[in-house]
N, CA, C and O atoms as a MOPAC input file, in Angstrom:
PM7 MOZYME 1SCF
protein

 N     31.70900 1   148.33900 1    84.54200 1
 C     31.73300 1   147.16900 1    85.41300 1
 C     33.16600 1   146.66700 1    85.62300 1
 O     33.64000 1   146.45500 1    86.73900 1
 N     33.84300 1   146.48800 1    84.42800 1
 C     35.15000 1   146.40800 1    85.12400 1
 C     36.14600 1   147.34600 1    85.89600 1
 O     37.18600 1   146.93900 1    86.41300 1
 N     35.88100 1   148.13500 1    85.90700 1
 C     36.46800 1   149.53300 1    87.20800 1
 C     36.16900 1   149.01300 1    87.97400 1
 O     37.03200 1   148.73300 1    88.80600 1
 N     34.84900 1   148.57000 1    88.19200 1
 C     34.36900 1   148.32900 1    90.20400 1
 C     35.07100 1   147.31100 1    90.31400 1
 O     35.76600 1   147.26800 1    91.32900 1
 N     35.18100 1   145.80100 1    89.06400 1
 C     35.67900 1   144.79800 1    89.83500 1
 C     37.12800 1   145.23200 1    90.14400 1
 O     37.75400 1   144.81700 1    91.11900 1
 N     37.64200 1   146.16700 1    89.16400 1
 C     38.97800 1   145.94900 1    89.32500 1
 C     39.13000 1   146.55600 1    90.55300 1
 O     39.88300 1   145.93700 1    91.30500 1
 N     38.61100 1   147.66500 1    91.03700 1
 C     38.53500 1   148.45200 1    92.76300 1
 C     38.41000 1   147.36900 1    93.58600 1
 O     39.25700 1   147.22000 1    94.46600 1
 N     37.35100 1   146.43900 1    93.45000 1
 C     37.19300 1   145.31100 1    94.45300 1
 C     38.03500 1   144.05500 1    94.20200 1
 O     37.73600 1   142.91900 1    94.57000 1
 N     39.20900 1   144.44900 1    93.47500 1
 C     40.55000 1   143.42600 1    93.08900 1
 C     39.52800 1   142.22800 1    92.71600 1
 O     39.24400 1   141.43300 1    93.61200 1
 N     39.08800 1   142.10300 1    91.70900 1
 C     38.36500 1   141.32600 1    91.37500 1
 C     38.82100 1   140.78200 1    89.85600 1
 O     37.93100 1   140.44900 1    89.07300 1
 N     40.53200 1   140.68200 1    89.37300 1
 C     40.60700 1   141.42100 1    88.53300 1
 C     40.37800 1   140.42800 1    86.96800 1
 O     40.49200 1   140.74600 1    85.78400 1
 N     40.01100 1   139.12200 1    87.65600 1
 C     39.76000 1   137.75800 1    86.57400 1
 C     38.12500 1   138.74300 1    86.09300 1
 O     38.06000 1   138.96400 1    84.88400 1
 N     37.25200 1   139.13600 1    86.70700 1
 C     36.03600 1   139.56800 1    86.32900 1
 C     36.62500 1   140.80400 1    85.88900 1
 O     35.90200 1   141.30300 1    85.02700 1
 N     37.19700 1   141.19600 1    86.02400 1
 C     37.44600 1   143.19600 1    85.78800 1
 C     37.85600 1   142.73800 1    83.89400 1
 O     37.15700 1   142.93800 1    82.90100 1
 N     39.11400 1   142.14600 1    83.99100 1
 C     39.59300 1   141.57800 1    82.84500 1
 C     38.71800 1   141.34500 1    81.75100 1
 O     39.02400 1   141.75000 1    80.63000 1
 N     37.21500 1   140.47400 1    82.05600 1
 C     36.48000 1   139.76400 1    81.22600 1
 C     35.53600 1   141.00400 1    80.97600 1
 O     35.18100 1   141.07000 1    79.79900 1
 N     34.92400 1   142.23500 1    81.97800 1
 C     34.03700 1   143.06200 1    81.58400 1
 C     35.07000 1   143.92100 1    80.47800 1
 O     34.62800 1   144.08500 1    79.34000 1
 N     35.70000 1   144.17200 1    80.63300 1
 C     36.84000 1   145.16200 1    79.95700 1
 C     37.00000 1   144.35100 1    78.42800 1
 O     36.76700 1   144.99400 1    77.40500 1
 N     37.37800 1   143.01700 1    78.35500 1
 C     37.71300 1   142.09100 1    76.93100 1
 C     36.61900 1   142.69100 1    76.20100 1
 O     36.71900 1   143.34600 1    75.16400 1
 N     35.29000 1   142.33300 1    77.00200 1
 C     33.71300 1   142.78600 1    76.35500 1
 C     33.34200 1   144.17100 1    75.83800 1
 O     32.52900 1   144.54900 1    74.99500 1
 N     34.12000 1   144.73300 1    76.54600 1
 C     33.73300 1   145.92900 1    76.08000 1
 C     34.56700 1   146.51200 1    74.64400 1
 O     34.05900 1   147.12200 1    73.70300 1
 N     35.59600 1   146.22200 1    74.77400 1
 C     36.61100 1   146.12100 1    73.80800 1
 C     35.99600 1   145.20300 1    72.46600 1
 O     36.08500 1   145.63700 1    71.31800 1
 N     35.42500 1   144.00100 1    72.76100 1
 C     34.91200 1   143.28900 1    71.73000 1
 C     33.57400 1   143.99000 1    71.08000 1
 O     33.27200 1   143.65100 1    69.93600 1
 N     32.76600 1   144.95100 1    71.76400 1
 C     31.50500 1   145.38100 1    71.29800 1
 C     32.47400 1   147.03000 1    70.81600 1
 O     31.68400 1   147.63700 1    70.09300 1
 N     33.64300 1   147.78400 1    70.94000 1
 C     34.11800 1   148.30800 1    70.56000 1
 C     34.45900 1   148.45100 1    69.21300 1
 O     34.08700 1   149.19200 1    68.30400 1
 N     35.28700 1   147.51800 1    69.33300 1
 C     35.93000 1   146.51100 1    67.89500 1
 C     34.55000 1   146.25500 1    66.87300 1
 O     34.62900 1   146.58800 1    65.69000 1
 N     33.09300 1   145.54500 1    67.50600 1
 C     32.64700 1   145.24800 1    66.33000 1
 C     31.74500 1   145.91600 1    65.56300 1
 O     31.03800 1   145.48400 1    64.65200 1
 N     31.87800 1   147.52500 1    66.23200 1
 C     30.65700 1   148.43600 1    65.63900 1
 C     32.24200 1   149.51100 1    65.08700 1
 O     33.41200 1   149.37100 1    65.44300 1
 N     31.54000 1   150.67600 1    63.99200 1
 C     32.67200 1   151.70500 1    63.99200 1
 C     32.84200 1   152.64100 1    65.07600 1
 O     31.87200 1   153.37800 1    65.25200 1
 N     33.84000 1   152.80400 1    65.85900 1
 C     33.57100 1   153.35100 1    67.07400 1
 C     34.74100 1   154.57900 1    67.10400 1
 O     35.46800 1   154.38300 1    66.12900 1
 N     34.96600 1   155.17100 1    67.47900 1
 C     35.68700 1   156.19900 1    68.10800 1
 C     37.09900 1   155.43600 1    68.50300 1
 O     37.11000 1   154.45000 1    69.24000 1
 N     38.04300 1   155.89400 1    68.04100 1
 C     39.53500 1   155.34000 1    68.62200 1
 C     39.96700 1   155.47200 1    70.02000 1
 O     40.61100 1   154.74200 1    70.77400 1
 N     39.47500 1   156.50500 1    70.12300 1
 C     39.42100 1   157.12800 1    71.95500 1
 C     38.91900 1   156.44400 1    72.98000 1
 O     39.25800 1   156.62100 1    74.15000 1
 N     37.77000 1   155.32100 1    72.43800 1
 C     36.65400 1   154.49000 1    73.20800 1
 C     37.27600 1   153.66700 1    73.25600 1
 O     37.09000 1   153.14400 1    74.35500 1
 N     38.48500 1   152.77400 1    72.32400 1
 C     39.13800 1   151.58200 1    72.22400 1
 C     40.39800 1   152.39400 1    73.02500 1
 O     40.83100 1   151.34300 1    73.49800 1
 N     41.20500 1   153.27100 1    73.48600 1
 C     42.39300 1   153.83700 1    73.81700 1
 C     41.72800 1   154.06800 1    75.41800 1
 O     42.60200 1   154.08400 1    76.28400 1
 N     40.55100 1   154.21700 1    75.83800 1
 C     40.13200 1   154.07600 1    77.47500 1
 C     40.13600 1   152.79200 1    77.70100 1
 O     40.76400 1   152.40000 1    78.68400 1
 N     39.40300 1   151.77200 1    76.80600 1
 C     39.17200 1   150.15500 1    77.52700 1
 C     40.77500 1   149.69900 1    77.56000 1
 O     41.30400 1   149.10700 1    78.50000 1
 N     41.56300 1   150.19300 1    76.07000 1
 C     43.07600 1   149.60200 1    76.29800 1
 C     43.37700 1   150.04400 1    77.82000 1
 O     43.09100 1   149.17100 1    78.63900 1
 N     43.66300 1   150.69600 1    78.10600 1
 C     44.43900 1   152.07900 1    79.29300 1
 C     43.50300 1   151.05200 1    80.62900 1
 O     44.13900 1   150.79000 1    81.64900 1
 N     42.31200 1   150.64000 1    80.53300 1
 C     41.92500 1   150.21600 1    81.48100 1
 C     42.39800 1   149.18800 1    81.64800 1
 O     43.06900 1   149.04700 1    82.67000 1
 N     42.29400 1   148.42700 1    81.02600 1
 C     42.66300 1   146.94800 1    80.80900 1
 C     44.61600 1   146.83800 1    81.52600 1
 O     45.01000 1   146.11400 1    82.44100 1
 N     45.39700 1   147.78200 1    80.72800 1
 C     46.35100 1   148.07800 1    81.39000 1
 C     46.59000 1   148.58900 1    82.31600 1
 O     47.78600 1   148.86600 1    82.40300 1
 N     45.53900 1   149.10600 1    83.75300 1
 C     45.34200 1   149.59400 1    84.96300 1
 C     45.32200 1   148.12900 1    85.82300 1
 O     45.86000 1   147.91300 1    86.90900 1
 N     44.46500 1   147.11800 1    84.92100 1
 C     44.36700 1   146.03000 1    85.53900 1
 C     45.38700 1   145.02400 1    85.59500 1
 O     45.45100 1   144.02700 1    86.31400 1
 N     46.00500 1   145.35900 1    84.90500 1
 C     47.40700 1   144.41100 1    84.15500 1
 C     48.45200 1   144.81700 1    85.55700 1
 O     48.99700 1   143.92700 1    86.21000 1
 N     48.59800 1   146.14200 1    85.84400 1
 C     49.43600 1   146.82300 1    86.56100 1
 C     49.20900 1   146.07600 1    87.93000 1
 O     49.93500 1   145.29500 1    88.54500 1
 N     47.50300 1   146.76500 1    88.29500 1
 C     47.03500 1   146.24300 1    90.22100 1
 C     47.78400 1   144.37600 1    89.87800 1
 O     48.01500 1   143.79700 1    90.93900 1
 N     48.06400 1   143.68100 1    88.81800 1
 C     48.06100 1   142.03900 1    89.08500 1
 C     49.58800 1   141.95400 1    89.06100 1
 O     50.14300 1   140.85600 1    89.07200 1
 N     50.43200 1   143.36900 1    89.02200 1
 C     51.76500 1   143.22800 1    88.93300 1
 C     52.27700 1   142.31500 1    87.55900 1
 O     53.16700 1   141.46900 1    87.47900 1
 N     51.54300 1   142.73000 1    86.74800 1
 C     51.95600 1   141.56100 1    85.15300 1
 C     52.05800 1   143.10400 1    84.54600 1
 O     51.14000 1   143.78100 1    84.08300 1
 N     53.58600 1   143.47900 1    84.70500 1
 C     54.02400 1   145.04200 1    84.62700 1
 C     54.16100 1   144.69000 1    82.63300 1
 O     53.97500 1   145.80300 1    82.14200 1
 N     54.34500 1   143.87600 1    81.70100 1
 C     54.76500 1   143.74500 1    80.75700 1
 C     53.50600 1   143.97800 1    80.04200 1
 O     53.43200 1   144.88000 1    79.20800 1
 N     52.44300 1   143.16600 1    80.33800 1
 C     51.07700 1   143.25800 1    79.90800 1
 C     50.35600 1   144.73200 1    79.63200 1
 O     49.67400 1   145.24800 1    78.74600 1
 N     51.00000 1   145.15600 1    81.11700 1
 C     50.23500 1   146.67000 1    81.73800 1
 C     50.65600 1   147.27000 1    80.57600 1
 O     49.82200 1   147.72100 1    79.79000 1
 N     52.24000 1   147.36100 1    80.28300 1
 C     52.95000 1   148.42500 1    79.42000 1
 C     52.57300 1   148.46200 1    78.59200 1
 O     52.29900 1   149.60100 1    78.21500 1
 N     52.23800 1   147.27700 1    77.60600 1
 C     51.72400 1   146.77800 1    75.59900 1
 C     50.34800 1   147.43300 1    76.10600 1
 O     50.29200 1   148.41300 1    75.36400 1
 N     49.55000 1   147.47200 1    76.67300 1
 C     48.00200 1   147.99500 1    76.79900 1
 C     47.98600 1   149.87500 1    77.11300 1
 O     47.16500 1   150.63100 1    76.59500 1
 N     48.97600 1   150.26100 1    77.96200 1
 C     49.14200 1   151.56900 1    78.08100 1
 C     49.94500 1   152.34700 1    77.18500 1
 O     49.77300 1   153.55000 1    76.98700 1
 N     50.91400 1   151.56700 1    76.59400 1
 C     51.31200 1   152.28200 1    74.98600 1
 C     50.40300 1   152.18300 1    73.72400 1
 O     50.50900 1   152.86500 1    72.70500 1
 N     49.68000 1   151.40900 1    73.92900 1
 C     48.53900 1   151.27900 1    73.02400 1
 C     47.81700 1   152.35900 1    73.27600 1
 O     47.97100 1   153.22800 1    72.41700 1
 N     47.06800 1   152.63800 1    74.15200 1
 C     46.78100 1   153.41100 1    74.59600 1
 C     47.04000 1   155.08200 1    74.35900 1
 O     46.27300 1   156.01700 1    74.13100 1
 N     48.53900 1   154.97100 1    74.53200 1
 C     49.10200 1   156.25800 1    74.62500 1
 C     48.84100 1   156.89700 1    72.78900 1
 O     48.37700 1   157.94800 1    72.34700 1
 N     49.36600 1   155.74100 1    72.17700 1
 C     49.79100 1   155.84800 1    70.46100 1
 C     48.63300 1   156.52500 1    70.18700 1
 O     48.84400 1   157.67200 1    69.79200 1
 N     47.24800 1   156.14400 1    70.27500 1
 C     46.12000 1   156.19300 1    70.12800 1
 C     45.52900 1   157.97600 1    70.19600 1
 O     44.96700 1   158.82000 1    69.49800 1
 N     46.18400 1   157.76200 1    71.69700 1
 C     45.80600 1   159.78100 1    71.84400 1
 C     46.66800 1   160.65200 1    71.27100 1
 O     46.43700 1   161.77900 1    70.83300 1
 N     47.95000 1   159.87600 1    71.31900 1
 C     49.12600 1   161.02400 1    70.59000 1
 C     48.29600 1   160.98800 1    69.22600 1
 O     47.81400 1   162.08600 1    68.94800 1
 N     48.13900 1   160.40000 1    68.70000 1
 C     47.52500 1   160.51200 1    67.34000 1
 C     45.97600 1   161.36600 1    66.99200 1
 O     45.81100 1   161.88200 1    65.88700 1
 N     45.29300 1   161.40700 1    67.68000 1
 C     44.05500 1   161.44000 1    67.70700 1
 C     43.40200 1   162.95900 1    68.56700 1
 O     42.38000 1   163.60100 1    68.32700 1
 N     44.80200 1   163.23400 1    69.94800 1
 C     44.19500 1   164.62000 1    70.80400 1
 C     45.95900 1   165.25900 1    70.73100 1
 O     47.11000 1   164.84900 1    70.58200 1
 N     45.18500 1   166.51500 1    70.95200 1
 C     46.50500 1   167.52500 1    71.20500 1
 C     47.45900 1   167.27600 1    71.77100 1
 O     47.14200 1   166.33600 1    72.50000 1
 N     48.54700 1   167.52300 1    71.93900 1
 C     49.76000 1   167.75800 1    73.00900 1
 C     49.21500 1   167.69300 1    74.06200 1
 O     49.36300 1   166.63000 1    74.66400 1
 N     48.43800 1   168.69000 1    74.66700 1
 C     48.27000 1   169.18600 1    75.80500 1
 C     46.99600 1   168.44600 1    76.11900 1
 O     46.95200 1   168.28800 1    77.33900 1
 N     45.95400 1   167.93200 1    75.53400 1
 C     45.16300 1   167.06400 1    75.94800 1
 C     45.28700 1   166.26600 1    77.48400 1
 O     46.03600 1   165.34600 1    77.81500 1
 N     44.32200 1   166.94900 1    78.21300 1
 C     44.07200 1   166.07400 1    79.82600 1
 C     44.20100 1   164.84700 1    79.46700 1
 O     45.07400 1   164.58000 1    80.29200 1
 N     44.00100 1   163.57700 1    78.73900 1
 C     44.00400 1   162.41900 1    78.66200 1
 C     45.31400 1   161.95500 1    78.47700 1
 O     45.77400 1   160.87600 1    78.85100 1
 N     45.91900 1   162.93000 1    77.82000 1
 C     47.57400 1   161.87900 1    77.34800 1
 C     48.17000 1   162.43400 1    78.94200 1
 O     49.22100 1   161.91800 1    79.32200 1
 N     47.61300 1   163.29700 1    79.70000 1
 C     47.81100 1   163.26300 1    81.19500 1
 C     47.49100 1   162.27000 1    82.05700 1
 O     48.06500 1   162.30600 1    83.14500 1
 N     46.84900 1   161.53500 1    81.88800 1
 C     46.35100 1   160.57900 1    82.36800 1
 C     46.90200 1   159.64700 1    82.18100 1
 O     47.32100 1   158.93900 1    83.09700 1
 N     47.07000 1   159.36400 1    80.83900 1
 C     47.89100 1   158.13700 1    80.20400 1
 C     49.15300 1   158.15000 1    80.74000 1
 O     49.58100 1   157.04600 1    81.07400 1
 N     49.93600 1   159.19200 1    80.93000 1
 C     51.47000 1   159.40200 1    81.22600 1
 C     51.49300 1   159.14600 1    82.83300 1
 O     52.45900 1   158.64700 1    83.41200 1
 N     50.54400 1   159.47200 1    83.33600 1
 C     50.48500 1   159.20500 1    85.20000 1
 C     50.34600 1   157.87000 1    85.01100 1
 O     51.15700 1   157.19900 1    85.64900 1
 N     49.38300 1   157.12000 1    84.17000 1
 C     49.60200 1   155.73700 1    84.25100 1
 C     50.89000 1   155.16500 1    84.08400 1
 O     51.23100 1   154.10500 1    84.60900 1
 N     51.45400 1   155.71800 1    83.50600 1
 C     52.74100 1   155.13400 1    82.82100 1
 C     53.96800 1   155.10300 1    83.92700 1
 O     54.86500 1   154.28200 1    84.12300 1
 N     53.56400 1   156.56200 1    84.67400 1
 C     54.59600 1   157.13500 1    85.66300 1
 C     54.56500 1   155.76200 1    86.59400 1
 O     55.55000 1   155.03400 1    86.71900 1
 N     53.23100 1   155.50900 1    87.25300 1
 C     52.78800 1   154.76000 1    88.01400 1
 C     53.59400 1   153.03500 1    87.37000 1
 O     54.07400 1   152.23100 1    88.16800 1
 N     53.58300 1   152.93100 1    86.71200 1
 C     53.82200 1   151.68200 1    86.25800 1
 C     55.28000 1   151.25600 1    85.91200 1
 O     55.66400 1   150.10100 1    85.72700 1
 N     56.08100 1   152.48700 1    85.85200 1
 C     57.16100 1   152.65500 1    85.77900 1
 C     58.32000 1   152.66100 1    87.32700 1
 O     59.41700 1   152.14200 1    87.53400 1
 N     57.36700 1   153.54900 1    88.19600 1
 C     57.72300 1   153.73100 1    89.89100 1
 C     57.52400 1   151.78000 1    90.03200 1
 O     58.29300 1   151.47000 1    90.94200 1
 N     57.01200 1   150.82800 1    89.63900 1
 C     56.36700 1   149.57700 1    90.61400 1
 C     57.72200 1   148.72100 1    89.60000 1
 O     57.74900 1   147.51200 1    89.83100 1
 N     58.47000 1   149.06200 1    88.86900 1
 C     58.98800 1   148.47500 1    88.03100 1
 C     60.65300 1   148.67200 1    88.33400 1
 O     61.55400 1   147.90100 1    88.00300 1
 N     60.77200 1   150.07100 1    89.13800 1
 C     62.12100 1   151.18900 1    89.76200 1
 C     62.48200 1   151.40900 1    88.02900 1
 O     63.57400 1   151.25700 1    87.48000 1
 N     61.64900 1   151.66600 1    87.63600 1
 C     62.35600 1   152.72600 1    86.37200 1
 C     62.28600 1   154.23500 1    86.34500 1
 O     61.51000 1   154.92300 1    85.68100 1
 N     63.80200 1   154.87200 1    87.68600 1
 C     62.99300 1   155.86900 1    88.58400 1
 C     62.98600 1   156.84600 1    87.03400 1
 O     62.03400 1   157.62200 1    86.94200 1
 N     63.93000 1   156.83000 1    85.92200 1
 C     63.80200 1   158.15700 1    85.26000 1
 C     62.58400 1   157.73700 1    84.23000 1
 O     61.79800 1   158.67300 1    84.38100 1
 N     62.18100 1   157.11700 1    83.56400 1
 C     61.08800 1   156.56500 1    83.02600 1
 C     59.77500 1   157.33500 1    83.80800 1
 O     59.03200 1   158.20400 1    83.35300 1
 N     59.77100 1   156.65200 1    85.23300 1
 C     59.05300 1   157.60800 1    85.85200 1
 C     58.65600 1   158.89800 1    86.00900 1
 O     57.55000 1   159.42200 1    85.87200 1
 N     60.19500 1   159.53200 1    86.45200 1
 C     59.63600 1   160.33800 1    86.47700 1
 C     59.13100 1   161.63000 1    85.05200 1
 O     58.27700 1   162.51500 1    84.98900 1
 N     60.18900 1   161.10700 1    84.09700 1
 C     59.84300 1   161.65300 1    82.91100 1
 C     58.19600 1   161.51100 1    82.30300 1
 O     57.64700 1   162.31600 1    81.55100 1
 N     57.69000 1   160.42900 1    82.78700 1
 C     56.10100 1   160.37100 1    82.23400 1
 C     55.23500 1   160.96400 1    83.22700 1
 O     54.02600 1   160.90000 1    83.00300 1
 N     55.73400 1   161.67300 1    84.55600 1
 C     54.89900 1   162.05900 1    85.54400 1
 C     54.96100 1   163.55200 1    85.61200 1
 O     54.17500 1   164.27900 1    86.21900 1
 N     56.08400 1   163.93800 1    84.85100 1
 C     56.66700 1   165.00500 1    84.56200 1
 C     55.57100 1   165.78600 1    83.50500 1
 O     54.97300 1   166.85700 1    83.61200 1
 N     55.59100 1   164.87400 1    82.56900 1
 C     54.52500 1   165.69200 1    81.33600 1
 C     53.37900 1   165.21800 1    81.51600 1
 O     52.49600 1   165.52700 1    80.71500 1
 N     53.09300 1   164.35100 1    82.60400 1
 C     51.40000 1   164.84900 1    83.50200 1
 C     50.77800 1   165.97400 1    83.92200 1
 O     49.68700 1   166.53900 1    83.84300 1
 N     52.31600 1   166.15800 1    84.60300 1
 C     52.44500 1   167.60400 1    85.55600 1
 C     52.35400 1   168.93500 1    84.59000 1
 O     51.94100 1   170.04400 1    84.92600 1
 N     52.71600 1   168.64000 1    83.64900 1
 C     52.91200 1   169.65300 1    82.56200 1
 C     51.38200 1   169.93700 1    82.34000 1
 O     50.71100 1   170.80100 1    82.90400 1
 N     51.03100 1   169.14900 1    81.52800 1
 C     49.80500 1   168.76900 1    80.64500 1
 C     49.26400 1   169.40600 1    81.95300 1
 O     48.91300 1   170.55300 1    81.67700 1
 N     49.05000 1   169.12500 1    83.29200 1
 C     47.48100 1   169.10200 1    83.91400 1
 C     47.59900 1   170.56500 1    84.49900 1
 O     46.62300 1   171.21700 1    84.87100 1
 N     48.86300 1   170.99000 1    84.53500 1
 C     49.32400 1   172.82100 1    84.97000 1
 C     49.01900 1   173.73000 1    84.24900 1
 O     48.85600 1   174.89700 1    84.60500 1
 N     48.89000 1   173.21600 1    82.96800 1
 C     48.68300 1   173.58000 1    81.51200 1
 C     46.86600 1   174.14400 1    81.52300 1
 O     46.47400 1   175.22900 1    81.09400 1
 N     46.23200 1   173.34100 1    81.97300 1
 C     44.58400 1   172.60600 1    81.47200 1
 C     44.05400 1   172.27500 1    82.46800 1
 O     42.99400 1   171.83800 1    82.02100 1
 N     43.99600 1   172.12900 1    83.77700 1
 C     43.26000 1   171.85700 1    84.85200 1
 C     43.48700 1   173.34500 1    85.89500 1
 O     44.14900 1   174.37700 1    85.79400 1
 N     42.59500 1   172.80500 1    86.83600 1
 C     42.88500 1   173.92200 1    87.81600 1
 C     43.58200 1   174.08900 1    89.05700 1
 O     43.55200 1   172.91800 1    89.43400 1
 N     44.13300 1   174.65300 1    89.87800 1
 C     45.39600 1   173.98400 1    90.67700 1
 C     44.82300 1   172.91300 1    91.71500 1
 O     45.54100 1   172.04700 1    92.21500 1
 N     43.37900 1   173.06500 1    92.00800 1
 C     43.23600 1   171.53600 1    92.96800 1
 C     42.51000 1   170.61100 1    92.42900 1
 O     41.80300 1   169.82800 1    93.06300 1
 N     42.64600 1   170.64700 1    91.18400 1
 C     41.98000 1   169.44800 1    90.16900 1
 C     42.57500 1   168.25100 1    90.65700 1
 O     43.77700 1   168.15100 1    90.90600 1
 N     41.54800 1   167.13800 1    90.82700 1
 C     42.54700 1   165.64600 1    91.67500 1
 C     43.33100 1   165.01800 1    91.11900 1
 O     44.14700 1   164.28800 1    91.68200 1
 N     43.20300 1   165.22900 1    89.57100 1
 C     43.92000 1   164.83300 1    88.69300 1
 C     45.41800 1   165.07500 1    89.24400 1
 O     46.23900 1   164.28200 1    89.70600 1
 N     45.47300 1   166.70400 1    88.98600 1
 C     47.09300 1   167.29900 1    89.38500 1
 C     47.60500 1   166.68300 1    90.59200 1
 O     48.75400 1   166.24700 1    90.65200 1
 N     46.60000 1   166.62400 1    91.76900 1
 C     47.26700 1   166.54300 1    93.00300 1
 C     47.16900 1   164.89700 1    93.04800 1
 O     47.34100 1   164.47200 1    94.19000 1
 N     46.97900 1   164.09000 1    92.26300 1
 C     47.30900 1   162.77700 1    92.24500 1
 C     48.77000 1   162.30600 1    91.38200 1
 O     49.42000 1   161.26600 1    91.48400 1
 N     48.97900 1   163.46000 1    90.54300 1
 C     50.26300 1   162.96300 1    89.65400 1
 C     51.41900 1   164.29400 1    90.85800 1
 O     52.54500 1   163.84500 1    91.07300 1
 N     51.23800 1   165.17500 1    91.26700 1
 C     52.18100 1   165.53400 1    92.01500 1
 C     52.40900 1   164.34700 1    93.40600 1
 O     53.51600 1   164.24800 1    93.93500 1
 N     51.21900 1   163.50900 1    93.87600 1
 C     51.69900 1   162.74100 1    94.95900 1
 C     52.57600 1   161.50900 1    94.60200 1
 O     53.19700 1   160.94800 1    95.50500 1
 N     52.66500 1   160.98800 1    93.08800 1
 C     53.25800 1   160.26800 1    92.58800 1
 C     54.80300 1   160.90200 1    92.40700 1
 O     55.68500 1   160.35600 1    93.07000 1
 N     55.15500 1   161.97200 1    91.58400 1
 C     55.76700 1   162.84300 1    92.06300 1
 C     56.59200 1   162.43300 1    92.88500 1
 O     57.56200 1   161.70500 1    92.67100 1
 N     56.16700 1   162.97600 1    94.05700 1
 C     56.93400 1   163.02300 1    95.66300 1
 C     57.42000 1   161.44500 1    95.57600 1
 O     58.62700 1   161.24300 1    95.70400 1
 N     56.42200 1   160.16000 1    95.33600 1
 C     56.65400 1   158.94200 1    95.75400 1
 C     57.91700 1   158.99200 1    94.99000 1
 O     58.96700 1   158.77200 1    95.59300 1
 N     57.92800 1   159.27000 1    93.67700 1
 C     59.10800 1   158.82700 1    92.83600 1
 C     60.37000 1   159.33900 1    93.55800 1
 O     61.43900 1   158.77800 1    93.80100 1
 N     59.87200 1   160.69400 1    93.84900 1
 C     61.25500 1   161.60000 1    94.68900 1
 C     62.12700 1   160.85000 1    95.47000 1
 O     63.35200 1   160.73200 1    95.48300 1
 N     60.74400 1   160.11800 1    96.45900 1
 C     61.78100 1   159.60000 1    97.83500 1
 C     61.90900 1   158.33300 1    97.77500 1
 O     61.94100 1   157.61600 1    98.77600 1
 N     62.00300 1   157.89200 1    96.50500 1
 C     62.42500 1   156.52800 1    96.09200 1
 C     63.65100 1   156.81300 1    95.56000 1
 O     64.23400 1   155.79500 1    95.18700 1
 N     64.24700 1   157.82300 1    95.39300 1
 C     65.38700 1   158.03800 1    94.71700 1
 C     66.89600 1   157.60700 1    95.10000 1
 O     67.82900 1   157.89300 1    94.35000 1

């Protein structure tokens, strides 16, 4: 529920489904991975509200979580790093950028398949970073 609100910039409700989910996370023993998606989300939402500081503490949380927990090459710390790329491009931290969009690109060349949307969403970031240069 908070994905849709946050799609429908909704992001005071996106925020509160996401806290919840995180709180029913937190109060059972759960999977670190389950608390490292609601973080990562929560910091998707932080990002769309331009509260770039918020975004970052929730997507390094995030990140710590999988570095610890999945492989190197793990599709998710791909994900995490396109977030990062992304959050980094809205901030002009062009090498930040592109260094976390870089080992997206890695990771998803690695482990996906060449028109996986994944890839062709962190190569269009990519390009953005390029011609921001």
């Amino acid at each position: 529920m908070g994905d849709v609100h946050r799609l429908l910039e909704d992001y005071e409700m996106a925020l509160s489904y996401h806290q919840k989910a995180l709180n029913i996370q937190e109060s059972v023993p759960c999977s670190p991975l389950e608390c490292a998606t609601i973080y990562a989300n929560i910091g998707e939402t932080y990002r769309e509200m331009k509260d770039y500081a918020t975004a970052l503490a929730f997507f390094q949380k995030a990140l710590e979580i999988h570095e610890r927990n999945l492989p190197n090459d793990h599709p998710d710390l791909a994900v995490i790093n396109h977030s990062l790329a992304k959050l980094y491009l809205a901030t002009r931290e062009h090498s930040m950028a592109t260094e976390n969009v870089q080992k997206a690109i890695e990771i998803a060349q690695a482990k996906l398949s060449s028109d996986h949307p994944h890839l062709l969403d962190f190569k269009e970031t990519f390009e953005k970073i390029r011609v921001t240069l």
